[in-house]
Structures are given as structure tokens and as C-alpha cells.
C-alpha positions in Angstrom: 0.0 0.0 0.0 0.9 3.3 -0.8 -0.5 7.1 -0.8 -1.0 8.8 -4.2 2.1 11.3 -3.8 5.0 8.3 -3.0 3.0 6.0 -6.1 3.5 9.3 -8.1 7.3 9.5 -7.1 7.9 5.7 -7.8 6.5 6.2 -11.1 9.1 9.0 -11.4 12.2 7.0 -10.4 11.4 4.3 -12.2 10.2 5.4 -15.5 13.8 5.2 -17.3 14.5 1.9 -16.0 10.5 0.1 -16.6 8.3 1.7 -19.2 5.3 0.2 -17.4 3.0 0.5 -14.3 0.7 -0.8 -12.8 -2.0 0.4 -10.0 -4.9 -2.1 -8.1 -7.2 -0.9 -5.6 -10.6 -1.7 -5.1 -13.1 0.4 -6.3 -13.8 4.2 -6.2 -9.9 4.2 -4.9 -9.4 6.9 -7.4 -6.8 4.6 -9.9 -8.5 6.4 -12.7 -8.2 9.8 -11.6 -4.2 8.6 -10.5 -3.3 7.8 -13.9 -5.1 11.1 -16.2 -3.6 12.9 -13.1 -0.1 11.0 -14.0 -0.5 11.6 -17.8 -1.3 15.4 -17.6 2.2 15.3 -15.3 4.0 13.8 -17.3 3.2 14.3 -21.0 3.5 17.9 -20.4 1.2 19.2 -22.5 -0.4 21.8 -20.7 2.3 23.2 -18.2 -0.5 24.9 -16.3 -1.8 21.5 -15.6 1.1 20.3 -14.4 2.2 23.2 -12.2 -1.0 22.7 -10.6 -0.7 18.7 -10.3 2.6 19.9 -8.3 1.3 22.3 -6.4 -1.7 19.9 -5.0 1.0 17.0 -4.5 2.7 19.9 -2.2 0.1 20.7 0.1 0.3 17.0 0.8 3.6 16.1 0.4 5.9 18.8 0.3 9.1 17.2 -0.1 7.7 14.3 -2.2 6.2 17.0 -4.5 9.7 19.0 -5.0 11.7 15.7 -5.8 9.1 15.0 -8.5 9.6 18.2 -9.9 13.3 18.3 -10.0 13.3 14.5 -11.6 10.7 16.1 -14.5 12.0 18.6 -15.2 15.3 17.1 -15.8 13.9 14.9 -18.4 15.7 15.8 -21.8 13.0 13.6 -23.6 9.4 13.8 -24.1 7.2 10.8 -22.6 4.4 9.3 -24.1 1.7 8.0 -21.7 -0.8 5.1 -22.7 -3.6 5.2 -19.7 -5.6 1.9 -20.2 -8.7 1.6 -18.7 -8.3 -2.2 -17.4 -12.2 -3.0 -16.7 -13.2 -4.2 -20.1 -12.4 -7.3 -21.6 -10.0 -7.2 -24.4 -6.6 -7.8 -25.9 -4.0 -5.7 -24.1 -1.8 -5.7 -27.7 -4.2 -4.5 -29.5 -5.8 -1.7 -27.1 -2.0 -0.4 -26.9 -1.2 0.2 -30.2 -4.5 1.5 -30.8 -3.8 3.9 -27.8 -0.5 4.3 -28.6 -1.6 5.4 -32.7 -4.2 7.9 -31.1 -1.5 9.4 -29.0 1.0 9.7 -31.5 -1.6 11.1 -34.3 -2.4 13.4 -31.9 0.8 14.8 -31.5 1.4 15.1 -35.1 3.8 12.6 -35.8 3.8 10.2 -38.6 2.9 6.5 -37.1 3.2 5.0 -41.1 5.8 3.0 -39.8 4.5 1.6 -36.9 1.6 1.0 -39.5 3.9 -0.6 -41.8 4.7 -3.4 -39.0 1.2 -3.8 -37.8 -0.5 -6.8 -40.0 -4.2 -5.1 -39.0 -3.7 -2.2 -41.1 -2.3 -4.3 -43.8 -5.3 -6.5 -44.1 -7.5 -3.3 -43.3 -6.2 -1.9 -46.5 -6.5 -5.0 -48.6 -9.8 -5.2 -47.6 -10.9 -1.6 -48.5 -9.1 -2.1 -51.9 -10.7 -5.3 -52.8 -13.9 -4.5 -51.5 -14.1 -0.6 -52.3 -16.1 -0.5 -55.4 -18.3 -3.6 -54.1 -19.6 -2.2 -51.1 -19.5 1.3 -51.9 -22.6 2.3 -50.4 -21.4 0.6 -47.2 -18.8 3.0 -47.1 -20.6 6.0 -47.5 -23.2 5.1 -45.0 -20.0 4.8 -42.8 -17.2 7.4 -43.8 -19.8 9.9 -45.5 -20.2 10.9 -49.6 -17.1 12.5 -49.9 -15.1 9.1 -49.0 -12.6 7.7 -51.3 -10.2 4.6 -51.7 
């Protein structure tokens, strides 16, 4: 057992060393608030998020909330956070690269080659190529009239 602030500075230490975390409490524990809390932190996107992710840690935690600081902000590269919500059913390799696509789309950069590796998109493509003309209609009920191949 843990409080949020130390889970938030283990995550911290450890992220060079284990790409990977994992949080279980029962429910209503707050684990889903934890990790969009832990992604603001980290991704950095909105500094004004962050700052205020710090400051909250502080009132609880003031020395934990100052090493966690001085560890981020020392971070020469950017890191990209995955939250997975774990109460569904479903295949864990798939729902991380999907999340992992979404992530990277969003940040502008060019996943075409993590596409390239990915047999889905592959067959996807096939699919829509073999099948475009065929089911046309299908795919303008779904994608809208201005869809093409």
C-alpha cells in the first residue's frame, strides 16, 4: 500500500528503467483519476496543468512534490503516456497500439511505420481495396459521400 504522492514518485524513479506501471485498488480508490492525473504530469502538455498537479502534490507532500519536480524537469526527452482503462475485456496488444496510434496522431507525428509493422492495417487496406467499389454504399453510410479509396 501506498498514498498517491509516493505512487506518483515511484512512477518518477522508475520510468527510465520500466516503461510500465501498474496500479490495483478496489473500487472508487481513485486509480483512474491517479493515472489522467499521472499523464497530464507527465506528457507535459499543458504546463498549467502540471504546475497545478505539483502544487496539490505539495500541500500533501511537500518534499515528495519537489523531488518530482526536480526528476521532470530534468527529463531531456518527451514521454508518451498510454492510460488503459483495465475494466473491459480485451486484448491488451491491441488496445496499446491502438492507444498508442491515437497518442501519437495526436501529437502530429507520422505513425506510417509503426503502421507498416502492424499486419491489421495491412489486411485493413486489402480489404478496403478489394472491397471498395463492391460495397460502396457501405462506405458512404459509414465514412460519409465524400469518402474515397
Amino acid at each position: 500500500m501506498i498514498d498517491t504522492a509516493g505512487f506518483t514518485h515511484e512512477i518518477i524513479e522508475v520510468a527510465n528503467k520500466t516503461p510500465f506501471a501498474l496500479s490495483i485498488a478496489g473500487w472508487g480508490a481513485g486509480k483512474s483519476h491517479l493515472v489522467l492525473t499521472l499523464a497530464n504530469l507527465l506528457s507535459k502538455r499543458d504546463q498549467n496543468v502540471a504546475d497545478s498537479v505539483l502544487s496539490n502534490m505539495a500541500s500533501a507532500a511537500p518534499d515528495i512534490a519537489e523531488a518530482v519536480r526536480n526528476k521532470v524537469s530534468q527529463w531531456e526527452r518527451p514521454v508518451l503516456v498510454i492510460p488503459i482503462n483495465g475494466m473491459k475485456d480485451f486484448d491488451l496488444a491491441s488496445e496499446l497500439n491502438r492507444q498508442m496510434l491515437i497518442q501519437l496522431r495526436t501529437l502530429g507525428m507520422d505513425t506510417s511505420l509503426i503502421e507498416d509493422l502492424t499486419p491489421r492495417f495491412k489486411i485493413a487496406a486489402t480489404f478496403a481495396e478489394r472491397n471498395f467499389d463492391l460495397r460502396y454504399q457501405d462506405f458512404v453510410n459509414r465514412f460519409g459521400e465524400n469518402i474515397t479509396l
